[in-house]
C-alpha positions in Angstrom: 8.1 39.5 -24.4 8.1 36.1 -25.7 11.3 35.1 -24.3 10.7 36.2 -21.4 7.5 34.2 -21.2 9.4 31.3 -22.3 12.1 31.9 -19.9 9.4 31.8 -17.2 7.9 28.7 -18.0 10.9 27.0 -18.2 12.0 28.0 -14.5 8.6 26.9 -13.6 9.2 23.4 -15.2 12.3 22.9 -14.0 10.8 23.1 -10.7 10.3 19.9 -9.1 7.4 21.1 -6.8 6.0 23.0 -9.7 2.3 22.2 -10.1 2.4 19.4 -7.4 -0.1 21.5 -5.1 -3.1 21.3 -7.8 -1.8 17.8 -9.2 -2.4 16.6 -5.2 -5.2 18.4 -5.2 -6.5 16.6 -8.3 -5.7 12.7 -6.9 -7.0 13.7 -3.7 -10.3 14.6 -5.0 -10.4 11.2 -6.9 -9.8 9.4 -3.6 -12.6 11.5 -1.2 -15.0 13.7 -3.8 -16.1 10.1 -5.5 -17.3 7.1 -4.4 -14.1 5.2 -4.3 -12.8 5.8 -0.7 -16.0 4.2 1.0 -16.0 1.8 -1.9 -12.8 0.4 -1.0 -13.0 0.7 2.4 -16.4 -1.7 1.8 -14.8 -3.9 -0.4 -11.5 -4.3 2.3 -13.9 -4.8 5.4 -16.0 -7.3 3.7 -13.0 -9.1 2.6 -10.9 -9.2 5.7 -12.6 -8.4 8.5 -15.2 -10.5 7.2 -13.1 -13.5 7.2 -11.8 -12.9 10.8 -15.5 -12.8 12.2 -16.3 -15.7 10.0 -13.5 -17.6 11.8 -14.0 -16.3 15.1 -17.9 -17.1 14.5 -18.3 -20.2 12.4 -15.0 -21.9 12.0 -13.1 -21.9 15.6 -16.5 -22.7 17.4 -17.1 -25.5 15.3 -13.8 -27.1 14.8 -12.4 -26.5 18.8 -13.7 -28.5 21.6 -15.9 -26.7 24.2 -13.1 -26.8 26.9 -10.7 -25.0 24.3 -13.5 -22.6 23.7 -13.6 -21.2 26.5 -10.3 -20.0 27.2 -9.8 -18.8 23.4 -8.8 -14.9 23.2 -8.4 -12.5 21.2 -4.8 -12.7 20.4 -5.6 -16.1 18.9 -7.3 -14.3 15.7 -4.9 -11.5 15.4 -2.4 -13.9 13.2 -5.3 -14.6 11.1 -6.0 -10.3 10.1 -2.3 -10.0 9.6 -1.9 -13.3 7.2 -5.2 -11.7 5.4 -3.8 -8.2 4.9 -0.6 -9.6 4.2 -1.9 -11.3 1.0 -4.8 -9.7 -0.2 -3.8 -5.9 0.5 -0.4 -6.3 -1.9 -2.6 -7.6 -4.3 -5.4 -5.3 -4.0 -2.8 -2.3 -4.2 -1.4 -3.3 -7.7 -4.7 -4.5 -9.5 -5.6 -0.7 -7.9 -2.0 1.4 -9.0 -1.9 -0.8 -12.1 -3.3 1.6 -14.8 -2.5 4.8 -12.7 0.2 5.9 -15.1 -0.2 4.0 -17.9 -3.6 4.7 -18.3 -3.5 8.4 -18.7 -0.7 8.0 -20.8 -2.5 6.3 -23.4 -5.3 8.4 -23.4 -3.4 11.4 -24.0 -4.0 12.9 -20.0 -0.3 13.0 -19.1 0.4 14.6 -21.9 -1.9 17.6 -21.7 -0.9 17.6 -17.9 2.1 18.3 -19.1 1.7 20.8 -21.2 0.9 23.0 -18.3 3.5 24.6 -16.2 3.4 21.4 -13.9 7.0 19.8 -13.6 7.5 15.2 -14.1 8.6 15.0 -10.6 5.1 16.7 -9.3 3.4 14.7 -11.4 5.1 11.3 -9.9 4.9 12.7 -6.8 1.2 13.3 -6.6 0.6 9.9 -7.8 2.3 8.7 -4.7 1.0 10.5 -2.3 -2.5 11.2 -3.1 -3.3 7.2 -3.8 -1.0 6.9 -0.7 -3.4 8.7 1.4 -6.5 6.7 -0.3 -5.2 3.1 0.1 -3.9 3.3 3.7 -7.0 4.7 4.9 -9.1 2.6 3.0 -6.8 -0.8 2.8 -5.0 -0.6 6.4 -6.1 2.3 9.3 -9.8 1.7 8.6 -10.3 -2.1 8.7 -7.6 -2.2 11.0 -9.1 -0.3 13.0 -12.5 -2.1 13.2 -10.2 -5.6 13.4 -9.0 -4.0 16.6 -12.5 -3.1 18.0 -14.2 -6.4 17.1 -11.5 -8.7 18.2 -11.9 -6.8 21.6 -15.9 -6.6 21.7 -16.1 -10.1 21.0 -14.1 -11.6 24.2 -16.0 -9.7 27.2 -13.5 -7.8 29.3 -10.6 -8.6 27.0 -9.2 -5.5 25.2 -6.1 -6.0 22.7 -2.9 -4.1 23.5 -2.6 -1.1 21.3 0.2 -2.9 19.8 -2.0 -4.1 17.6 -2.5 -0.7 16.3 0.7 0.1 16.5 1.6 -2.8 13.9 -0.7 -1.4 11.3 2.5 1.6 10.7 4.0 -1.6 9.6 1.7 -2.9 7.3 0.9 0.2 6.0 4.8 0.3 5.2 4.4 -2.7 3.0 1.7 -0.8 1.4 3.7 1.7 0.9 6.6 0.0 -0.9 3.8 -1.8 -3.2 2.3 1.5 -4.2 5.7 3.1 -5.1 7.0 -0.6 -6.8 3.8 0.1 -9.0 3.9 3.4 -9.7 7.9 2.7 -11.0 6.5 -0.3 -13.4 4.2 2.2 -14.8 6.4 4.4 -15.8 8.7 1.4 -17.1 6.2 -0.1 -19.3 3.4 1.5 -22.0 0.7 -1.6 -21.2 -1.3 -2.0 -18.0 -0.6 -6.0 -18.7 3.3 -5.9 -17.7 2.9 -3.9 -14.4 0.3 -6.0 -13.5 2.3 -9.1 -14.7 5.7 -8.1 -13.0 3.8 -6.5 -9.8 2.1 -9.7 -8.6 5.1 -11.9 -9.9 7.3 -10.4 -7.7 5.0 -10.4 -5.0 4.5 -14.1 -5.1 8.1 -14.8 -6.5 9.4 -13.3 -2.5 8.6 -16.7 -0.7 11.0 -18.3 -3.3 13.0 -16.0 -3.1 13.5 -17.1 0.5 13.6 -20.3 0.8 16.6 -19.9 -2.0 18.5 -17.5 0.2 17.3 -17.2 3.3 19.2 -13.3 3.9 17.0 -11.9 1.4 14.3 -12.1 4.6 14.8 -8.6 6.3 15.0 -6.9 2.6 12.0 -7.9 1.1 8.6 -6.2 2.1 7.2 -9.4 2.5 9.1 -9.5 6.4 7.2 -7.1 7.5 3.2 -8.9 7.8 5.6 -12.2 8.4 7.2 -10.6 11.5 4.1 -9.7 12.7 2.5 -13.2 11.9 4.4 -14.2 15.4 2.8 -12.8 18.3 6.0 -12.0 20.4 6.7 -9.5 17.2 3.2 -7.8 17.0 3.2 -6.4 21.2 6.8 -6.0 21.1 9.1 -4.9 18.3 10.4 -6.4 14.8 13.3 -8.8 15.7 15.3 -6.0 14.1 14.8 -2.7 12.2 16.7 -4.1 9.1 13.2 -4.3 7.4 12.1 -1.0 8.2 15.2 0.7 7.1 15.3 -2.0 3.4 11.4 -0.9 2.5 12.3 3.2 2.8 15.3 2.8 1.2 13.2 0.4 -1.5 10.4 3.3 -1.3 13.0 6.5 -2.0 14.9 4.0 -4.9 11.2 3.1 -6.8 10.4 6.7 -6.4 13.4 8.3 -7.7 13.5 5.7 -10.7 10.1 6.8 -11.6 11.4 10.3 -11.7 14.3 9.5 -13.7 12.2 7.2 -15.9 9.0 10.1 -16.4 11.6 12.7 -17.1 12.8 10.7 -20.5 9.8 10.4 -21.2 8.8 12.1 -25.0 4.8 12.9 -24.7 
């Protein structure tokens, strides 16, 4: 009887979607049963769409003759939503994802998770997707979606293209890649200080790494808010899908090196 209990658990382990349903439904509830998704979403709108209505508002009226004024639109702000997202949201995303895995692991969480019939890829996997569905909600759709209304309502009979919308699949791509590039380090490292070190020195280590070879561009997730910093990008298309293809492939290889990396793990 006891074998055959054993036996069981073991072909439950070695399940890779074993336990990911309750595990999801775990992060899931940390997102949208607490405080933390209207929270964020707060914190994101103040921060950047704040700073575009400050602009649009304060800055450009004060600083841009009257005859300049009057013919300014709406597509003259959008550069300044995508340079703010571009920034701040990688940022934001690892100071968030930092102490995701680490945390739990040194307070003894992961390895009562564990203990359960719940398999390591489940585990990594909820992690993904359940703080997946929290930060591009929160960081990208929502205040991208009010940047898209108030850009519009503020220029009387001058609606953006829905290109601009469109671009947000983008940047929540580059999201994407930051949350899986975090969720990799924590696996990698024991201390919330390392990810957080290596997460945001990488991120600001990209421009570097351009200007010291220029073909790193389209592989880097950094080319992604930078293509859409040039208006011709943003209503049209990426000058190629090179970058799109680089940040999935990036995405599936951070992903599958967290598995790898969790299921050496000794807890």
């Amino acid at each position: 009887m006891k074998m055959t209990e054993q036996n069981s658990y073991e072909r439950i382990t070695h399940n890779w979607r074993a336990g990911l349903s309750n595990l999801l439904d775990f992060e899931i509830a940390h997102w949208w049963k607490t405080r933390r998704w209207w929270l964020q979403s707060l914190i994101w709108i103040i921060v950047v769409n704040g700073s575009i209505a400050a602009m649009a508002l304060v800055v450009l009226p004060l600083t841009l003759p009257p005859t300049e004024q009057s013919t300014l639109n709406p597509s003259q702000l959008i550069p300044l939503y995508v340079e703010g997202i571009g920034f701040f949201g990688p940022l934001g995303i690892i100071l968030l994802m930092h102490g995701v895995v680490v945390s739990e692991r040194q307070s003894g969480v992961t390895a009562w998770i564990l203990s359960k019939p719940v398999s390591r890829s489940a585990y990594v996997m909820s992690k993904f997707v359940g703080n997946a569905l929290g930060i591009l909600f929160s960081v990208v759709f929502l205040p991208g979606v009010i940047a898209y209304v108030m850009l519009s309502l503020s220029f009387v009979g001058s609606w953006l293209s829905f290109g601009f919308l469109a671009a947000l699949a983008l940047i929540a791509l580059e999201a994407l890649f930051y949350i899986a590039f975090t969720i990799m380090l924590g696996t990698l490292f024991r201390q919330p200080i390392p990810v957080l070190a290596v997460g945001i020195g990488f991120f600001l280590s990209q421009q570097i790494l351009i200007m010291a070879f220029p073909f790193l561009f389209d592989f880097l997730p950094i080319s992604l808010s930078k293509a859409l910093f040039m208006p011709v990008a943003l209503y049209q298309q990426l000058p190629t899908i090179i970058p799109i293809v680089a940040n999935l492939v990036w995405i599936s290889l951070w992903i599958s090196i967290a598995v790898w990396r969790f299921s050496k793990e000794e807890f």
